[in-house]
N, C-alpha and C positions, 0 to 999 in steps of 0.2 A: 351524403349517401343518396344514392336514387330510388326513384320507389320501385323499381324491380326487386333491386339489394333487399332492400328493408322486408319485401314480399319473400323472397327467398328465404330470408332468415326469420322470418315468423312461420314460416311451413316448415323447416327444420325443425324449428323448437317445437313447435305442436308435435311433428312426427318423434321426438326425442320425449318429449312429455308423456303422449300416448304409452311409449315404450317402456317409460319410470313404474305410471300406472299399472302396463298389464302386470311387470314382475312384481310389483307392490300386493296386487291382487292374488296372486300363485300362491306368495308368504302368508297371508291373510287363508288362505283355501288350507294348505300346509297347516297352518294354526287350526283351523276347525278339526280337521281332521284327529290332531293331537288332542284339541278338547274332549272329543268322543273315547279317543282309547284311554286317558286322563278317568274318564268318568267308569267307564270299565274296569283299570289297575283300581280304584279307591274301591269299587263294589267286591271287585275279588280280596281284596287285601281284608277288608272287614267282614267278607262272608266267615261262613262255618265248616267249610271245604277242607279245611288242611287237617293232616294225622295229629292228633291231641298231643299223643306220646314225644311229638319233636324236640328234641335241645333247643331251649333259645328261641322258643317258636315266638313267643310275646314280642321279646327284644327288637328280633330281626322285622317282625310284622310292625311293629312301632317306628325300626329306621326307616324302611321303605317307606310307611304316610308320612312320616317328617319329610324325606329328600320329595315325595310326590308334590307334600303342600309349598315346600320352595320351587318345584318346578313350576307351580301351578303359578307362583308371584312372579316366577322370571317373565313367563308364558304373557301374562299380562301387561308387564313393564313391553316386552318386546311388540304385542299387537296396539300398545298405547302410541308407541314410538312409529311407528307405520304409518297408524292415522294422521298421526302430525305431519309427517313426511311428506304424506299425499296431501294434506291441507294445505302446503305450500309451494307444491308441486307449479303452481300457477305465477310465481314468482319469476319462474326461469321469465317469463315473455317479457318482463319488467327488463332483464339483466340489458345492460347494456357493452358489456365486455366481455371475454372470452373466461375473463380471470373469475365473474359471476358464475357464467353458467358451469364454467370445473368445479367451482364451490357445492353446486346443487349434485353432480356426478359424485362428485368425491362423499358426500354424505349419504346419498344413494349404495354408493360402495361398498361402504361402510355400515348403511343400514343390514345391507345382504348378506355380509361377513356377521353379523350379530346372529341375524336368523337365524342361519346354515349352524353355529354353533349351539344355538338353544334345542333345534334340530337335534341334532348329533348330540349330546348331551344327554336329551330325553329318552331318544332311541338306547342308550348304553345304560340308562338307567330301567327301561322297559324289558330290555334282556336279561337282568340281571334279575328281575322280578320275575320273568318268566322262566327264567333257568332253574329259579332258586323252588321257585311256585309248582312247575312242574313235576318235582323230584317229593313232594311231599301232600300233595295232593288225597283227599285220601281215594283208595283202592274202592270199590264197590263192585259187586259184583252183580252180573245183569241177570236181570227174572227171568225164569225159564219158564216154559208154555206148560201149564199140568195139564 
């Protein structure tokens, strides 16, 4: 192989690396963002906010911090698996066949498909607390100027 080839194919791979990186980084940004509203759904879930009177007020407020602190375990299983991702990221330059570098794609792929679902997961569980949270909220009503 000539060393143009060789040069070729290592400014590929850098530009294909870069490209693993940025979306690695999005999922990671994506995760923060979840951590914040995460810490949010737990302060509203344990505040003093909701109607006393509700059916099932306890239960329901108990299943919500339970499904939160599992999301909060996926949440971190998925930002641990990232990191390693991109730790190895530097491997592709090593690969020496096509059949390497689809190995590094196809787990990248694969990483994406994981997010997008803890994602979406999260999201349908944040609605469901907010749907439920909304409706029970209590009423106050606002001071009037004497």
């Amino acid at each position: 192989m000539g060393k143009a080839k060789l040069k070729s194919d290592q400014l590929r791979k850098r530009k294909k690396i870069e490209e693993l990186h940025r979306s690695s980084q999005q999922w990671k940004s994506m995760l923060l963002f979840i951590e914040d509203e995460m810490i949010f759904i737990d302060r509203l879930l344990n505040s003093y906010v909701f109607e006393p009177d509700t059916p099932n007020l306890f239960e329901r407020l108990q299943d919500y911090l339970r499904r939160l602190k599992e999301s909060k375990s996926k949440k971190s299983l998925v930002k641990h698996n990232i990191s390693n991702h991109e730790n190895h990221l530097g491997g592709i330059l090593e690969c020496k066949d096509a059949v390497c570098d689809e190995e590094y794609y196809r787990k990248h792929d694969t990483l994406g498909t994981e997010v997008m679902e803890f994602v979406s997961e999260f999201q349908d569980l944040k609605s469901e607390i907010f749907n439920y949270a909304g409706g029970i909220l209590k009423k106050r009503r606002p001071r009037t100027k004497e």
